[in-house]
N, CA, C and O atoms as CSV, one atom per row, in Angstrom:
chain,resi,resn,atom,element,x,y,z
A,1,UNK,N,N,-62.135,1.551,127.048
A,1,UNK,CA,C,-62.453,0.817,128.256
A,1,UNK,C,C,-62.993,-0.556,127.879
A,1,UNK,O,O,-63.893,-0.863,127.097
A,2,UNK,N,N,-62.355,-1.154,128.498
A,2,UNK,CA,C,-62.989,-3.325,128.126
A,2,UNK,C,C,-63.963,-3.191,129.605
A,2,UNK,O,O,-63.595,-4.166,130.259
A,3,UNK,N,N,-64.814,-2.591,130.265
A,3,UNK,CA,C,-65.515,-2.294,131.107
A,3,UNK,C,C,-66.745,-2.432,131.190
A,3,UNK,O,O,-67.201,-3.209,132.028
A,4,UNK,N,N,-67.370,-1.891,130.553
A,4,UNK,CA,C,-68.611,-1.239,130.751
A,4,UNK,C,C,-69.610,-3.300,130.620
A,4,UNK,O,O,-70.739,-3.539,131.047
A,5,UNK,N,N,-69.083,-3.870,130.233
A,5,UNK,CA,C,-69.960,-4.931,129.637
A,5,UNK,C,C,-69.783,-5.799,131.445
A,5,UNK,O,O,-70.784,-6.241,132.008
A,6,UNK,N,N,-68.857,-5.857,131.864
A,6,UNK,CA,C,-69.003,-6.327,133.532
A,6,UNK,C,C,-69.822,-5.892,134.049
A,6,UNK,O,O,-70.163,-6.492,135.068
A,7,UNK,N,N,-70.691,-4.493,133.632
A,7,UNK,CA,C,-71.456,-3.646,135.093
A,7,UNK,C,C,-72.693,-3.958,134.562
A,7,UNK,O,O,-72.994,-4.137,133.382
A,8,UNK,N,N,-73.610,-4.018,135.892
A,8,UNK,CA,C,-75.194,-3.458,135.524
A,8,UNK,C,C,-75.723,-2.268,135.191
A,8,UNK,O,O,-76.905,-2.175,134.860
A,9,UNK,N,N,-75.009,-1.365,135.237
A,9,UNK,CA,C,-75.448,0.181,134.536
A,9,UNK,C,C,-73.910,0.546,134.310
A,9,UNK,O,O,-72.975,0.307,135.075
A,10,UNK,N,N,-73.883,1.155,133.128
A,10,UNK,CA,C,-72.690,1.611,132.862
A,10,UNK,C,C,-73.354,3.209,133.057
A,10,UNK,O,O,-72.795,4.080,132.390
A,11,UNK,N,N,-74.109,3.488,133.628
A,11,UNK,CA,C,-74.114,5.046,133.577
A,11,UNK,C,C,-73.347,6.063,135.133
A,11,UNK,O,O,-73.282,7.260,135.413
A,12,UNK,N,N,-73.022,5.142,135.612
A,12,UNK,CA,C,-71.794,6.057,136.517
A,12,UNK,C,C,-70.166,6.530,136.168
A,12,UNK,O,O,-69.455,7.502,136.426
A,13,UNK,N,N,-70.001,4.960,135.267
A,13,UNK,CA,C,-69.354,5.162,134.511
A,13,UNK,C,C,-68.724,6.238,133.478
A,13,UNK,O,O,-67.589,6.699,133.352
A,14,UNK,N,N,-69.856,6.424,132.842
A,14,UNK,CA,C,-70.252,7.004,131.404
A,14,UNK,C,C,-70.508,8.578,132.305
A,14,UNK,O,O,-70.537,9.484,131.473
A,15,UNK,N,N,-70.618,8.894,133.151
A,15,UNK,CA,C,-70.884,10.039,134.054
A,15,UNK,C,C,-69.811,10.393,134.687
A,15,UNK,O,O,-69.928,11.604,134.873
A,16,UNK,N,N,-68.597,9.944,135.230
A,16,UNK,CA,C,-67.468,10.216,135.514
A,16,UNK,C,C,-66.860,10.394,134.330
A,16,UNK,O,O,-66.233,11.449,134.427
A,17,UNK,N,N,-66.669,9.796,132.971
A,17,UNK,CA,C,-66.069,10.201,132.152
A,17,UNK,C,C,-66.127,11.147,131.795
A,17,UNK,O,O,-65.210,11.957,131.667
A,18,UNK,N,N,-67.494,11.291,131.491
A,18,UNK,CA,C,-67.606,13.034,131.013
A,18,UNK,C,C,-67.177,14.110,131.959
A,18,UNK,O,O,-66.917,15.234,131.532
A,19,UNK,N,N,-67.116,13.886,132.901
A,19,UNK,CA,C,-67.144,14.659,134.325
A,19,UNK,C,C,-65.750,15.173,133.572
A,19,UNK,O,O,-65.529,16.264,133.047
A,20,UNK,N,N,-65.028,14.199,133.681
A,20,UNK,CA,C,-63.113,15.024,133.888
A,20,UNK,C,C,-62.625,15.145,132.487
A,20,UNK,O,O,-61.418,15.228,132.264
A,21,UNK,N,N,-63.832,15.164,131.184
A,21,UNK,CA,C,-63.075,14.923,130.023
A,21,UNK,C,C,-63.171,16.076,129.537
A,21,UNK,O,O,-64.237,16.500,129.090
A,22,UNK,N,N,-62.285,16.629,129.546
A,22,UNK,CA,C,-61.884,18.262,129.210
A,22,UNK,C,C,-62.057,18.684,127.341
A,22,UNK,O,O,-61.830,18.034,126.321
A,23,UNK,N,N,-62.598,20.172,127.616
A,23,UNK,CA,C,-63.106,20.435,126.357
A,23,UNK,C,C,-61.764,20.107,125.068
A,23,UNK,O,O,-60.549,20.287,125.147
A,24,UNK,N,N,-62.685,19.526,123.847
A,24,UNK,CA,C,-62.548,18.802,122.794
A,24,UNK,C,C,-61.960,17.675,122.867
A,24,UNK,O,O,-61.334,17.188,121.925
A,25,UNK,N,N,-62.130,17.006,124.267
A,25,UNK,CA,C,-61.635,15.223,124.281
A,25,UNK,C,C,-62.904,14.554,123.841
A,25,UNK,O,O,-64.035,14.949,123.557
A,26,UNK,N,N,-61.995,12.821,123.916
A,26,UNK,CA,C,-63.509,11.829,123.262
A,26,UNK,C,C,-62.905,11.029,124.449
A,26,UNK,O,O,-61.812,11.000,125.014
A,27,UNK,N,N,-63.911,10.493,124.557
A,27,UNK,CA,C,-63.966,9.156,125.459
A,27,UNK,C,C,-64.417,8.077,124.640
A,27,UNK,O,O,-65.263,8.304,123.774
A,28,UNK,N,N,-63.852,6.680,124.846
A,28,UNK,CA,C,-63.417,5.471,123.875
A,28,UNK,C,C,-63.940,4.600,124.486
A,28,UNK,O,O,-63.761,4.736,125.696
A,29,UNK,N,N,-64.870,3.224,124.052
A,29,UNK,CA,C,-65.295,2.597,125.191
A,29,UNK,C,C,-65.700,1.431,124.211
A,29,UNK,O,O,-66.070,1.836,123.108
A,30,UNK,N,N,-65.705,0.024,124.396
A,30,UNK,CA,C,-66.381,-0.835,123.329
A,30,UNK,C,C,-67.618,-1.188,124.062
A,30,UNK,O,O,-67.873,-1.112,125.264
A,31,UNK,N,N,-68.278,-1.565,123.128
A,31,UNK,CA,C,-70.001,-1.648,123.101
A,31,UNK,C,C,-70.300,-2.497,122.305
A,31,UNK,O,O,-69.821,-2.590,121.175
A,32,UNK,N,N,-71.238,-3.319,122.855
A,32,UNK,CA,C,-71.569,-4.499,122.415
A,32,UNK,C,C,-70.828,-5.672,122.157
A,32,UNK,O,O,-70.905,-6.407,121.173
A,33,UNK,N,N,-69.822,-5.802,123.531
A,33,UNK,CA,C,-68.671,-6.934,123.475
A,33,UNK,C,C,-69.528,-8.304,123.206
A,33,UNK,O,O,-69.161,-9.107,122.349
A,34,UNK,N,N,-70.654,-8.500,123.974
A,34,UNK,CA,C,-70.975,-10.335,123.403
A,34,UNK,C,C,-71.840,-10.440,122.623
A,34,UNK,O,O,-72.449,-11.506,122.719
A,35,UNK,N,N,-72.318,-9.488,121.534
A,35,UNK,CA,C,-72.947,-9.655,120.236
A,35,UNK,C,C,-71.646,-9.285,119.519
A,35,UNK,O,O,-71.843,-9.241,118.304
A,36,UNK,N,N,-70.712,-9.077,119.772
A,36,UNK,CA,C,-69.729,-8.756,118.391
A,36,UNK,C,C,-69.155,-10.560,118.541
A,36,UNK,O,O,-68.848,-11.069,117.463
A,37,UNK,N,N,-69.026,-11.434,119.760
A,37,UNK,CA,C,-68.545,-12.548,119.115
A,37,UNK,C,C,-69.867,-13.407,118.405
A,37,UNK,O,O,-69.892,-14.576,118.022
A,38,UNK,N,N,-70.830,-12.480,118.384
A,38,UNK,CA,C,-71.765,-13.462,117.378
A,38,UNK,C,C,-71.639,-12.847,115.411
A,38,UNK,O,O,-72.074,-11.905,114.748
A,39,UNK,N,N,-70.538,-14.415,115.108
A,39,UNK,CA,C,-69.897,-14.004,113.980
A,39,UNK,C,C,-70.433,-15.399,113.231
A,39,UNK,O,O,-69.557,-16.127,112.762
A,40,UNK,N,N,-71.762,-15.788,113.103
A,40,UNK,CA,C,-72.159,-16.820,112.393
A,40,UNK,C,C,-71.145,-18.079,112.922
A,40,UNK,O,O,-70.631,-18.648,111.959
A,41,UNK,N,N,-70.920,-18.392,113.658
A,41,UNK,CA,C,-70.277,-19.733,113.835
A,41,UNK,C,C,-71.243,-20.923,114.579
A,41,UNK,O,O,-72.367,-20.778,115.060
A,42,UNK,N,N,-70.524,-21.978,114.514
A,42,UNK,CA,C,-71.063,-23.417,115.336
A,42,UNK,C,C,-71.271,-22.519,116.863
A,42,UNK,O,O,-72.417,-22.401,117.297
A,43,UNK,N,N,-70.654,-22.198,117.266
A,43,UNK,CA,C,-70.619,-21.339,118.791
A,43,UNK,C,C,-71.855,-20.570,118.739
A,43,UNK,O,O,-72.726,-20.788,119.580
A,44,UNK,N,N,-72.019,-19.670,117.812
A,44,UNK,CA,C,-72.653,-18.624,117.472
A,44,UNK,C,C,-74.720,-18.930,117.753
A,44,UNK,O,O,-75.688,-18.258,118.109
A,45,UNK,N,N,-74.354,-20.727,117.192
A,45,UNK,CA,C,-75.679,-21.062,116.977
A,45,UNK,C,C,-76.402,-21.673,117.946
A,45,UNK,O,O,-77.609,-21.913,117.901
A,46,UNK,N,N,-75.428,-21.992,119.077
A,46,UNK,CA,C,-75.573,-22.439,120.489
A,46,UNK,C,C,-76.118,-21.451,121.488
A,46,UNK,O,O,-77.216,-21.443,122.046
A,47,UNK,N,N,-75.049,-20.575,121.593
A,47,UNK,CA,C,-75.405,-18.919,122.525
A,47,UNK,C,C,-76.273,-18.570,122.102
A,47,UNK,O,O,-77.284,-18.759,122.778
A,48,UNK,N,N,-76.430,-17.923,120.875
A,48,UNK,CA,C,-77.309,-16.805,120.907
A,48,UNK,C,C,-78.425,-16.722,121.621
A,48,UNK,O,O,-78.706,-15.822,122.413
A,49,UNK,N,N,-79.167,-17.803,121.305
A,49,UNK,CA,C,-80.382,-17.610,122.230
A,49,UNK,C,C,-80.215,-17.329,123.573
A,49,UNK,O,O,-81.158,-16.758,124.121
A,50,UNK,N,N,-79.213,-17.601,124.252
A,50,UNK,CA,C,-78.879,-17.485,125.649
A,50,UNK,C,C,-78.225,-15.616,126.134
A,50,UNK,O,O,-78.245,-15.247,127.308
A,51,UNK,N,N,-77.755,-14.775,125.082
A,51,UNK,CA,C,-77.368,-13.483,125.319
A,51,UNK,C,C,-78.635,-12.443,125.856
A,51,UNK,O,O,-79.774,-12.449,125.389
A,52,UNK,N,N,-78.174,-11.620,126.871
A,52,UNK,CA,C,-78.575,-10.183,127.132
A,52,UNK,C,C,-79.405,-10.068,126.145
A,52,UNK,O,O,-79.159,-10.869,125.244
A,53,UNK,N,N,-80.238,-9.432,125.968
A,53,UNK,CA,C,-81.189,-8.789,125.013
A,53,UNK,C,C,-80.653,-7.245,125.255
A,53,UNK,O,O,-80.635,-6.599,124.208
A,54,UNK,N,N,-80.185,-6.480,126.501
A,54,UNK,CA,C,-80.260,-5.577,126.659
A,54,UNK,C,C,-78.793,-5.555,127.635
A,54,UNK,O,O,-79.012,-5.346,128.828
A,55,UNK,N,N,-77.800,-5.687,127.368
A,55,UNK,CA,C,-76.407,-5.431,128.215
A,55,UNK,C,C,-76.084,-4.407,128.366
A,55,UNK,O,O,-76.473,-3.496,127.635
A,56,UNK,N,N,-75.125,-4.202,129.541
A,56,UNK,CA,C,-75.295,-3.017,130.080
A,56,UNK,C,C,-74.437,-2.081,128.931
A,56,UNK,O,O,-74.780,-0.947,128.597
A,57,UNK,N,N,-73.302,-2.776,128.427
A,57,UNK,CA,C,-72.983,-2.007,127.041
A,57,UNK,C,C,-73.337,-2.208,125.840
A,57,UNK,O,O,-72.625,-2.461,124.868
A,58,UNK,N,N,-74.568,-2.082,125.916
A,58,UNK,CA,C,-75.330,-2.159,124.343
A,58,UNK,C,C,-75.224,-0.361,124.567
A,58,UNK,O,O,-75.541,0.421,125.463
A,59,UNK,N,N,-74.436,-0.227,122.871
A,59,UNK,CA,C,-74.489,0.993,122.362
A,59,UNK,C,C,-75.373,1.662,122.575
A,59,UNK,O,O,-74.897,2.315,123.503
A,60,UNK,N,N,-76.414,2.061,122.428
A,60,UNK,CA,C,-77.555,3.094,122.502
A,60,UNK,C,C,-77.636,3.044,124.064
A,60,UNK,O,O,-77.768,4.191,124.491
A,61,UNK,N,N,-77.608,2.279,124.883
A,61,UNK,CA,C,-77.562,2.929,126.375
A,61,UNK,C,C,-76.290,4.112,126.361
A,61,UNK,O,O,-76.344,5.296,126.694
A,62,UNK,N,N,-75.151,3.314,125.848
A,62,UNK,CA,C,-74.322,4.309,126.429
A,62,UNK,C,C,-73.778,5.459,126.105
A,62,UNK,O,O,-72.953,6.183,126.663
A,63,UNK,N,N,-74.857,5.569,124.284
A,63,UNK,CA,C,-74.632,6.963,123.548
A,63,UNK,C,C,-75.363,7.463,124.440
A,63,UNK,O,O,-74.697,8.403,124.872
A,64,UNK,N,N,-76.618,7.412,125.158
A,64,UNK,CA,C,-78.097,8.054,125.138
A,64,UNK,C,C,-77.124,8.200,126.411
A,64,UNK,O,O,-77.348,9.405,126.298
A,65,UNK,N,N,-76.279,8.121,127.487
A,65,UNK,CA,C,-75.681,8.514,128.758
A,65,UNK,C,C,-74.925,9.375,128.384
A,65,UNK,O,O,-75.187,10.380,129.046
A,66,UNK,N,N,-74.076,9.584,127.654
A,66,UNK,CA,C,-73.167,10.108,127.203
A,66,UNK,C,C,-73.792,11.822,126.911
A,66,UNK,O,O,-73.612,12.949,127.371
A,67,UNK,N,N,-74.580,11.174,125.894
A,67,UNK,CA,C,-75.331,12.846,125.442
A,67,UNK,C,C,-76.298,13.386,126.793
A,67,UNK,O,O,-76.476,14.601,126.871
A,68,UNK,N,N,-76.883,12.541,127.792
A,68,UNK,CA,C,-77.267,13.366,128.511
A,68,UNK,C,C,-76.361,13.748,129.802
A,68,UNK,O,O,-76.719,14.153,130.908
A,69,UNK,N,N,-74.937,13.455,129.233
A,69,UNK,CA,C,-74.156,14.760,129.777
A,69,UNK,C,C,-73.365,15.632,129.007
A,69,UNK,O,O,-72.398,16.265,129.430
A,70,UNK,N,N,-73.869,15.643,127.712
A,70,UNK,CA,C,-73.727,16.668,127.100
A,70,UNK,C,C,-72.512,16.333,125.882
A,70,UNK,O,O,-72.008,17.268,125.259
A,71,UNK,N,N,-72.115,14.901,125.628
A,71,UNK,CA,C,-71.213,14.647,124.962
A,71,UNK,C,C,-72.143,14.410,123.530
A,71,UNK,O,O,-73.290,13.966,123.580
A,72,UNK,N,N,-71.359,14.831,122.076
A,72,UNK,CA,C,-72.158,14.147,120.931
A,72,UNK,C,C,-71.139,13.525,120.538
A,72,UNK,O,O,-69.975,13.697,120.900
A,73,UNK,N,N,-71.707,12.513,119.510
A,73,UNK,CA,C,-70.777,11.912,118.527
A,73,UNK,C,C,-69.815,11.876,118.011
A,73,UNK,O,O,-70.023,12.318,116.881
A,74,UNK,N,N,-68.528,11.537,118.148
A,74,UNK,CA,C,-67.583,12.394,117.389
A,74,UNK,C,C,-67.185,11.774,115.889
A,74,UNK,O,O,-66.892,12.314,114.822
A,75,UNK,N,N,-67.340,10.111,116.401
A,75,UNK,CA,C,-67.137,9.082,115.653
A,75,UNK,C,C,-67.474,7.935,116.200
A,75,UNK,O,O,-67.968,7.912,117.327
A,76,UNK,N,N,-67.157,6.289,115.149
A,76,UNK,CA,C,-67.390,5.455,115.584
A,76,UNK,C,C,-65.875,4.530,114.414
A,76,UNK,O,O,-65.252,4.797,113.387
A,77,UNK,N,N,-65.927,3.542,115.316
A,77,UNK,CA,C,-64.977,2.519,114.671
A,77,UNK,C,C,-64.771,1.149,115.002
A,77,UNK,O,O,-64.789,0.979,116.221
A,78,UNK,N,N,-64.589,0.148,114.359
A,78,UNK,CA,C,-64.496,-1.244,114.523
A,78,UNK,C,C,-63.706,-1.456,114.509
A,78,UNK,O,O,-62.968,-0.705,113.872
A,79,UNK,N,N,-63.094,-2.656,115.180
A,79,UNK,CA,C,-62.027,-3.845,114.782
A,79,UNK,C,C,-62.034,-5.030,114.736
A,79,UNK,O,O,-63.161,-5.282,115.163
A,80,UNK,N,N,-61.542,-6.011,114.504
A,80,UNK,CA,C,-61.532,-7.420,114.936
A,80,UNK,C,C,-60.641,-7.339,115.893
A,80,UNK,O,O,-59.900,-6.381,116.119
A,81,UNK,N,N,-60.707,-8.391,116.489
A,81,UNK,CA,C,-60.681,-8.877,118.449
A,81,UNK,C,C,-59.279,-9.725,117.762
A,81,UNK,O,O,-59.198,-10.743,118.450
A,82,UNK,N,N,-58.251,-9.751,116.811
A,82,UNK,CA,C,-57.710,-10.520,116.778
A,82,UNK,C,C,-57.160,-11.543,118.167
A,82,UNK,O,O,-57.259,-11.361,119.381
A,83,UNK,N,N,-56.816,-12.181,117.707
A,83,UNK,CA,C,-56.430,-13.513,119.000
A,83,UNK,C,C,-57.664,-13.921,120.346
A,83,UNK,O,O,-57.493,-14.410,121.463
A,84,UNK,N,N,-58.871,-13.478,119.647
A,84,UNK,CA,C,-60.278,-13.804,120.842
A,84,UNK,C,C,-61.166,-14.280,119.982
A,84,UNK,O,O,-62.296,-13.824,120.156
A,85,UNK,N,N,-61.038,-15.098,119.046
A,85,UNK,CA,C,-61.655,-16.132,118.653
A,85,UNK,C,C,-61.731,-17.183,119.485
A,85,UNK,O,O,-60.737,-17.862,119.746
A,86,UNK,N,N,-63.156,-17.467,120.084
A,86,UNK,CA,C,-63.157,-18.448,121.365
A,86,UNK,C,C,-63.246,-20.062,120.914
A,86,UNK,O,O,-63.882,-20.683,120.063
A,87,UNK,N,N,-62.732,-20.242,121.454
A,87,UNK,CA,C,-63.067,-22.558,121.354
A,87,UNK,C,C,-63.924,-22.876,121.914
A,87,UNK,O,O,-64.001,-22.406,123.049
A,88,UNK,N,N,-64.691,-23.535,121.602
A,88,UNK,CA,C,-66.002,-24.134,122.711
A,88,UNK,C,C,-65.538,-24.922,123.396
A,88,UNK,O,O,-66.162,-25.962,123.188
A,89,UNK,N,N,-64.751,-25.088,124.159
A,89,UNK,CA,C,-63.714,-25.610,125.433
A,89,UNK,C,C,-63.677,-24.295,126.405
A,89,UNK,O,O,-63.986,-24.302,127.596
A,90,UNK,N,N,-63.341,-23.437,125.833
A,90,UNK,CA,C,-62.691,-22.319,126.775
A,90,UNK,C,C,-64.267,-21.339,127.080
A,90,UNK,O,O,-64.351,-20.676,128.113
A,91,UNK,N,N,-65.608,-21.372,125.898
A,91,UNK,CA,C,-66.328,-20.864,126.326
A,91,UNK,C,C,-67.162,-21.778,127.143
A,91,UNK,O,O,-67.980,-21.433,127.995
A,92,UNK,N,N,-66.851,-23.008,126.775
A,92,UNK,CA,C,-67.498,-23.701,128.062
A,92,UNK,C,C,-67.354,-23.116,129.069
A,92,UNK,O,O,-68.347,-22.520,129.488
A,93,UNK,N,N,-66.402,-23.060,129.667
A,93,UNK,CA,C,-65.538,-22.832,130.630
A,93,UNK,C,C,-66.710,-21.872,131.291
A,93,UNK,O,O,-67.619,-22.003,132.110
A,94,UNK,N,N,-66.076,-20.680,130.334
A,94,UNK,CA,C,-67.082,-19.395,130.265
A,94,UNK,C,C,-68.326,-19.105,130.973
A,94,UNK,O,O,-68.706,-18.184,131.696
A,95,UNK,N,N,-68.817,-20.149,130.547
A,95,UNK,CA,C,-70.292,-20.498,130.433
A,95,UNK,C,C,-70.626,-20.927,132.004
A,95,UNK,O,O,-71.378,-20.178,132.628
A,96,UNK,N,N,-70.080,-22.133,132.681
A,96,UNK,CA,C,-69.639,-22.362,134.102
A,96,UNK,C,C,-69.704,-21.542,134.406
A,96,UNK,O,O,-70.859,-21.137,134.545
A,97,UNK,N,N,-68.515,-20.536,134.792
A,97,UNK,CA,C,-68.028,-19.704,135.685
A,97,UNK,C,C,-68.875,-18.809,135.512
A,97,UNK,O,O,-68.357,-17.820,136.030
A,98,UNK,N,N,-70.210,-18.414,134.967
A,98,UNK,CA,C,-70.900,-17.374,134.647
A,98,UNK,C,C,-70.758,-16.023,134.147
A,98,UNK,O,O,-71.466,-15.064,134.457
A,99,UNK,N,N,-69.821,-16.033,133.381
A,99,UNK,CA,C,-69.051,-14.988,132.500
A,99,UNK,C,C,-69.880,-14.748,131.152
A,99,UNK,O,O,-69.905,-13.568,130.802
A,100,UNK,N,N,-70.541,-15.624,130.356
A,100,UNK,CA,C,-71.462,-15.996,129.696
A,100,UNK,C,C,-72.705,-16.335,129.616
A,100,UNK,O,O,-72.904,-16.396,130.829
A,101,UNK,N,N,-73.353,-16.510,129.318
A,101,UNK,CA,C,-74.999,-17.018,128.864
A,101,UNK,C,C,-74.986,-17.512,130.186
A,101,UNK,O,O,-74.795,-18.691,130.487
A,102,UNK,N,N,-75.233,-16.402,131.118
A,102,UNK,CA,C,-75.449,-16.867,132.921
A,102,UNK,C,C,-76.570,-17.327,133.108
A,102,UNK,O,O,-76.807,-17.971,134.130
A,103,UNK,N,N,-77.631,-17.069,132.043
A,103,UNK,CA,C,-78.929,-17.918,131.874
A,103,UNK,C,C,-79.717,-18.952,131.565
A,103,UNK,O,O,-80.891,-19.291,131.712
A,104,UNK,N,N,-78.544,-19.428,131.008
A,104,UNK,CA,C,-78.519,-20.264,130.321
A,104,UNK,C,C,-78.342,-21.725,131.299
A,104,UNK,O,O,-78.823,-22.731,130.779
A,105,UNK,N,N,-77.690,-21.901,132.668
A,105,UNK,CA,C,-77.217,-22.494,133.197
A,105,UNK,C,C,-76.378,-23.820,132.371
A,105,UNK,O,O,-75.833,-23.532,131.306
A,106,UNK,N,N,-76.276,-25.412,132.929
A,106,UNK,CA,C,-75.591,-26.326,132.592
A,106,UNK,C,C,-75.324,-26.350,130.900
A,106,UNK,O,O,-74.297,-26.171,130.246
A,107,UNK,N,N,-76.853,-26.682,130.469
A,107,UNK,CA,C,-77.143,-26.788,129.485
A,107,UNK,C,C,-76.038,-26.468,128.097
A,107,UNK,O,O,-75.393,-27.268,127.420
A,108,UNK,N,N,-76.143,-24.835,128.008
A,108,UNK,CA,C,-74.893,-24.160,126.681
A,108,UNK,C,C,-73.441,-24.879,126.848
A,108,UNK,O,O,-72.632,-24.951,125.923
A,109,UNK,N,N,-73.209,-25.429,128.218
A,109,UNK,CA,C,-72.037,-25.949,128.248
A,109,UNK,C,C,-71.699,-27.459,127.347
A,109,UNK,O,O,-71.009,-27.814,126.391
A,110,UNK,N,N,-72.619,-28.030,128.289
A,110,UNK,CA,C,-73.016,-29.317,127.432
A,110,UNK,C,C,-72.640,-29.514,126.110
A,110,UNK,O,O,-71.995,-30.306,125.423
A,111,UNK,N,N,-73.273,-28.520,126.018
A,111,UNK,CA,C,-73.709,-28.767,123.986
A,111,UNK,C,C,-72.645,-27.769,123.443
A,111,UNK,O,O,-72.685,-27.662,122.217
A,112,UNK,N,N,-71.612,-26.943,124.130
A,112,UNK,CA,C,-70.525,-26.349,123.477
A,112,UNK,C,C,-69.467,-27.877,123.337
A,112,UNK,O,O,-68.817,-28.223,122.351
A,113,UNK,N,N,-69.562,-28.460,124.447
A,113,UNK,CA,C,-68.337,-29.557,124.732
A,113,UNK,C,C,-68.431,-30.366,123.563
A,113,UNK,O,O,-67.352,-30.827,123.190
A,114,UNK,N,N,-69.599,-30.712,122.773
A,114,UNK,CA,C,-70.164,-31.659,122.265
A,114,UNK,C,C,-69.866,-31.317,120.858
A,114,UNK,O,O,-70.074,-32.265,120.102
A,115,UNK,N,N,-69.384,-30.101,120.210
A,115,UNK,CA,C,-68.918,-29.618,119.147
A,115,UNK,C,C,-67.732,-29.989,118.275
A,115,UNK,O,O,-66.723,-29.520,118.801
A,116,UNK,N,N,-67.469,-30.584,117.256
A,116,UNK,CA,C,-66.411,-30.712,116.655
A,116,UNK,C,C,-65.330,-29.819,116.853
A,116,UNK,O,O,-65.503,-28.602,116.921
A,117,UNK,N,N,-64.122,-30.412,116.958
A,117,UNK,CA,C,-62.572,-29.789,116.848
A,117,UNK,C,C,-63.006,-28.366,118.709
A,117,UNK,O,O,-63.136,-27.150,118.848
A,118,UNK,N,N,-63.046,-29.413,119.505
A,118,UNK,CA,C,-63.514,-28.228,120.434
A,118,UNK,C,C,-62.135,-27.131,120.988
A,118,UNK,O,O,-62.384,-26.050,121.522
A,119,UNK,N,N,-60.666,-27.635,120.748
A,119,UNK,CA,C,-59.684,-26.644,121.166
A,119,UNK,C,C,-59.545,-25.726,119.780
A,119,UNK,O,O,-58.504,-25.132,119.500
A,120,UNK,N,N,-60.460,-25.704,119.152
A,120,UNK,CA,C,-59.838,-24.601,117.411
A,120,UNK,C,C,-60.816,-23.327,117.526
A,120,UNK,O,O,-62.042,-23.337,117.638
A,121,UNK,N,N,-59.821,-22.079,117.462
A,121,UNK,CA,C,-60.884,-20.975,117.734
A,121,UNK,C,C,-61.724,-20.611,116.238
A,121,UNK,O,O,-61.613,-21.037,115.088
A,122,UNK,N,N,-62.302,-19.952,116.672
A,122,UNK,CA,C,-63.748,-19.740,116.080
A,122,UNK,C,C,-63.317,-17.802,115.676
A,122,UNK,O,O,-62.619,-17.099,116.406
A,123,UNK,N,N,-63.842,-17.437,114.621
A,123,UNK,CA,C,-63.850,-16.075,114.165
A,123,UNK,C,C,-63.599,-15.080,115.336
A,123,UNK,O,O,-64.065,-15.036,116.475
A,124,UNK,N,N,-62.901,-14.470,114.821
A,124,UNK,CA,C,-62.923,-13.311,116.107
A,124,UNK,C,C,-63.975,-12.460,115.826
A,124,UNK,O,O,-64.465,-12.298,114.708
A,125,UNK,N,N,-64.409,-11.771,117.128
A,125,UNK,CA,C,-65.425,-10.695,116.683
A,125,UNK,C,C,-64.670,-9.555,115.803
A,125,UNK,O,O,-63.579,-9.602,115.235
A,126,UNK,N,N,-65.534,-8.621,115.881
A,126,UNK,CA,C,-65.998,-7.492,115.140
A,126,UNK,C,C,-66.125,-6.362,116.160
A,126,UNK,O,O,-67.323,-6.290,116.434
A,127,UNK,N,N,-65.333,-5.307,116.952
A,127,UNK,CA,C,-65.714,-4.662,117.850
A,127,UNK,C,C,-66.164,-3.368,117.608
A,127,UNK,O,O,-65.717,-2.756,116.638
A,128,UNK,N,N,-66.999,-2.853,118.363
A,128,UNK,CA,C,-67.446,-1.227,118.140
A,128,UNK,C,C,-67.035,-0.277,118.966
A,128,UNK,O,O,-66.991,-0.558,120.164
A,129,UNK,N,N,-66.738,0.729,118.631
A,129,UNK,CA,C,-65.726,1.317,119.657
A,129,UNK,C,C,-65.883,2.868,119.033
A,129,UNK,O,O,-65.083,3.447,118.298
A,130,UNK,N,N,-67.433,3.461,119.664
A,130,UNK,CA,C,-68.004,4.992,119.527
A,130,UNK,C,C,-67.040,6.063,120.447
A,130,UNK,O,O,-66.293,5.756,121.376
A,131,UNK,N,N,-67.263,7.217,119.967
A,131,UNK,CA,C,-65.816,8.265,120.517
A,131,UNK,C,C,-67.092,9.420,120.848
A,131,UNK,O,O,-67.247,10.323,120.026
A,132,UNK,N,N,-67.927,9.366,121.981
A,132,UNK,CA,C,-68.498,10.776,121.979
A,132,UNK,C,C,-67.602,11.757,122.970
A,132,UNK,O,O,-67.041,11.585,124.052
A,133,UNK,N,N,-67.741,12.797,122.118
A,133,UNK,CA,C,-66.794,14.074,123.072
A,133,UNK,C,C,-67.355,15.446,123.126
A,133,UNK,O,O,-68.327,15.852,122.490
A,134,UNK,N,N,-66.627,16.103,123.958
A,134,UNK,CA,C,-67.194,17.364,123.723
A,134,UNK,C,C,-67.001,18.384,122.528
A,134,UNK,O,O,-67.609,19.454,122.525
């Protein structure tokens, strides 16, 4: 699921899944979508201060939902985000439309625009992508 990071609680979510996920399935979900694009970059050193401390898909919320409906661990796995290495043009953008560092207001934009080579993407993340099942 590319989901859970849009909502303010992913635990209805994470509660319907388990609901219909029939014995010895996993349910698949990435976690921690806007700390995985923090990959040491020029971008990287702008945002950060401006991210969630606590998003609604930060991993440990949505193991700790998961198991209290009874799902454990089955596994965990990463990838890179190939082709979502962002430009600080397009996370400007981002940033506006409040898709991003919504806290940040005008400001992160500003100073993304203001970045060398601003249409060249930047590292892709690193994604996490835990499998708890029954």
């Amino acid at each position: 699921m590319w989901l859970l990071h849009l909502l303010a609680d992913p635990a209805p979510v994470v509660a319907e899944a388990a609901r219909v996920l029939r014995p010895g399935g996993v349910s698949l979900a990435t976690v921690d979508k806007d700390a995985a694009h923090l990959v040491g970059s020029d971008l990287c050193a702008l945002v950060e201060p401006f991210h969630d401390r606590r998003p609604a898909d930060a991993a440990e919320r949505v193991i700790a939902h998961a198991a209290g409906h009874g799902l454990r661990p089955r596994g965990r796995v990463t990838f890179v985000g190939h082709c979502q290495g962002r430009t600080p043009d397009r996370l400007a953008r981002d940033v506006r439309a409040g898709r991003v560092c919504a806290a940040g207001g005008e400001e992160p934009a500003r100073r993304l625009e203001r970045l060398p080579h601003p249409e060249t993407p930047r590292p892709g993340p690193t994604c996490t992508v835990p499998a708890p099942g029954r």
